[in-house]
N, C-alpha and C positions, 0 to 999 in steps of 0.2 A: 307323388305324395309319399310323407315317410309315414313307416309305420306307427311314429309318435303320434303324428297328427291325425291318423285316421281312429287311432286309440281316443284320443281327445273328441273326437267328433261326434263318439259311441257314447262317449261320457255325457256330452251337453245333451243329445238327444235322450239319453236315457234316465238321466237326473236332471231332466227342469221342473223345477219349484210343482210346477201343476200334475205332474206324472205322479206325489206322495202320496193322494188315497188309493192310487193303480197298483200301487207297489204293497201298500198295508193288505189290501184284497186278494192279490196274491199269493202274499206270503201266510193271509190266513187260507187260505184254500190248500197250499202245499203244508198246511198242519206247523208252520212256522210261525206262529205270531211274532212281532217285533212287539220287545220288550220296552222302548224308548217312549216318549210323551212327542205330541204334534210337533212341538218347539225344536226339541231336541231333533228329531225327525228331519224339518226341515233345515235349520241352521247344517244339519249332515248333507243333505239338497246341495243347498246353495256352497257349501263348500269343495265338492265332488263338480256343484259344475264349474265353478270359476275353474278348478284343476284341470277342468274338459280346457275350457277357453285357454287358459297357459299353455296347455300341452299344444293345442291347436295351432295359434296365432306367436309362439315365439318362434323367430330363427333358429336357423342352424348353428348353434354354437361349432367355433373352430378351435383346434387344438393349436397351443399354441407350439408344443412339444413337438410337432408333426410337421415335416416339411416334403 
């Protein structure tokens, strides 16, 4: 497994849509409030995990320059 995908795997698990009150609780406890609205919030979710799932589930790109 490449270290892309195992990066990708960290992401889906750690940014699914349901983990965003875990995260808001958190980040008020480490004295960080997140300054963003629920919405905002989550559309930030849902686009970190899709990035999970591409990093995850695409091939190995080949160079074409490489032989």
């Amino acid at each position: 497994m490449m270290l892309r995908q195992r990066l990708g795997i960290a992401l889906i698990i750690i940014f699914l849509p349901i983990n965003g009150p875990l995260w808001r609780m958190l980040a008020e406890i480490a004295g960080f409030p997140l300054n963003i609205g629920e919405v905002q919030f989550f559309i930030l979710s849902i686009i970190l995990f899709i990035l999970g799932g591409i990093m995850t589930f695409t091939p190995k790109l080949k160079n074409p320059f490489q032989e």
